[in-house]
C-alpha positions as CSV (number, residue, x, y, z in Angstrom):
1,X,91.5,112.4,103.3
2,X,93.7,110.4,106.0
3,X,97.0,110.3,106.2
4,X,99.2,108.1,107.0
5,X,102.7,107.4,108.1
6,X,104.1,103.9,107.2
7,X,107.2,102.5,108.7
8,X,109.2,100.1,106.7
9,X,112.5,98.7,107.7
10,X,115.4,97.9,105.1
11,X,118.5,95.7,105.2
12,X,120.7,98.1,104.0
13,X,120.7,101.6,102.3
14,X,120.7,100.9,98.4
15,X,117.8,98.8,99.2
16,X,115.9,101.5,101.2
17,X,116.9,104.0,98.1
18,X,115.0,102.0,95.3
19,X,112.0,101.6,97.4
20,X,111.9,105.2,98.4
21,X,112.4,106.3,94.7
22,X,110.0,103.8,93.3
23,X,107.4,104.8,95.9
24,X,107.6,108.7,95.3
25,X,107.9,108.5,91.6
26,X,104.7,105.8,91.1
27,X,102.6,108.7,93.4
28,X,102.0,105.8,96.0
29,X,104.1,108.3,98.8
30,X,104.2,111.9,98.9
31,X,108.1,112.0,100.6
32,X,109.5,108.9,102.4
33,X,112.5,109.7,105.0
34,X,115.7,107.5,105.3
35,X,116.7,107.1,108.3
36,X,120.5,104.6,108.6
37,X,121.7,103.2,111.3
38,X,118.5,101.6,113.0
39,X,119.3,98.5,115.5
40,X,116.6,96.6,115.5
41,X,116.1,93.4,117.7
42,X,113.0,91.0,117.0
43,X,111.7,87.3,116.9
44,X,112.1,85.6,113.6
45,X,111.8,82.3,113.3
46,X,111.7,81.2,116.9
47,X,115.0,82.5,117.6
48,X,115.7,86.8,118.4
49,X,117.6,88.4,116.0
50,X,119.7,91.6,115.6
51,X,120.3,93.7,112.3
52,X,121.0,96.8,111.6
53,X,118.7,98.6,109.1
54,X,118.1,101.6,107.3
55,X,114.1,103.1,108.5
56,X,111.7,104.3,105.8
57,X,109.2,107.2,107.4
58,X,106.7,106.9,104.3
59,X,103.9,109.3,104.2
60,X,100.9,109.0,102.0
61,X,97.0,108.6,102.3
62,X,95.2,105.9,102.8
63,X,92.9,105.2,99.4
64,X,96.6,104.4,98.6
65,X,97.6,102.1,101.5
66,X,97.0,98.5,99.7
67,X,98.8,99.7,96.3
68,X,101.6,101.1,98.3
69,X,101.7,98.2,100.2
70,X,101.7,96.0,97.8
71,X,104.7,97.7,96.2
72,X,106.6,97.0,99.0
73,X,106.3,93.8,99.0
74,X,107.5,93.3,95.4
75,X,110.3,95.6,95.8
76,X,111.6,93.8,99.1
77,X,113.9,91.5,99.8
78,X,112.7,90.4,103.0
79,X,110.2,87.1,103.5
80,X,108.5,89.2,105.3
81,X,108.9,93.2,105.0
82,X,107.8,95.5,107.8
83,X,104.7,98.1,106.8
84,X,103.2,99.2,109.1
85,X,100.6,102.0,108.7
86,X,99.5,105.0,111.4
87,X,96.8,107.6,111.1
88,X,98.2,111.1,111.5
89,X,95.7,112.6,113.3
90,X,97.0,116.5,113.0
91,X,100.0,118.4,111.3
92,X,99.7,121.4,109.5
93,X,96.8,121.6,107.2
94,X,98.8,122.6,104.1
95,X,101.6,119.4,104.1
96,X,98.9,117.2,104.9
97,X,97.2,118.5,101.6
98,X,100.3,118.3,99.9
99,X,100.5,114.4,101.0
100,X,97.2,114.2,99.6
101,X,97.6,115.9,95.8
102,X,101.1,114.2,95.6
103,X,99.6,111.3,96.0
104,X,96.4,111.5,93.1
105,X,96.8,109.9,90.0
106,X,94.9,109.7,86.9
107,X,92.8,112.4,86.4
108,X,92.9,113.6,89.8
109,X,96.6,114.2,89.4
């Protein structure tokens, strides 16, 4: 099992809510954190931008990276929505087996 932590930004909190909620409750996350008030600055478009955005700290494994991923981009109103994935490469062995059974589905679940 790997885990992962995926970063997504949002443009505002509702929007950060139903992906959270949607992402917990179809297994694809075990827990996602919102975190408001994020400034972000970045290139879009040829031109640098400013927004401030609500920060989704999603954690999950990563046999479920593409669905997850995938879900974002449904779910987003962005063009082109930030996720991002990173290997955790320690924690304490029983959350990062509770990322991994929150996560199974089917008959694993």
């Amino acid at each position: 099992m790997t885990a992962l932590a995926c970063l997504c930004t949002c443009p505002d909190a509702a929007t950060a809510a139903r992906i959270a909620e949607a992402l917990v409750g179809e297994r694809l996350a075990a827990c996602v954190n919102v975190l408001p008030g994020v400034g972000s600055v970045y290139r879009w478009q040829g031109r640098v931008e400013r927004a401030e955005e609500v920060l989704l700290v999603i954690k999950t494994v990563r046999a479920r990276l593409d669905a997850l991923t995938a879900r974002v981009v449904q779910l987003h109103p962005y063009e082109l929505p930030e996720v991002v994935a990173v290997d955790l490469a320690g924690g304490l062995p029983d959350y990062l087996a509770w990322i991994e059974d929150a996560t199974r589905t089917g008959a694993d679940a």
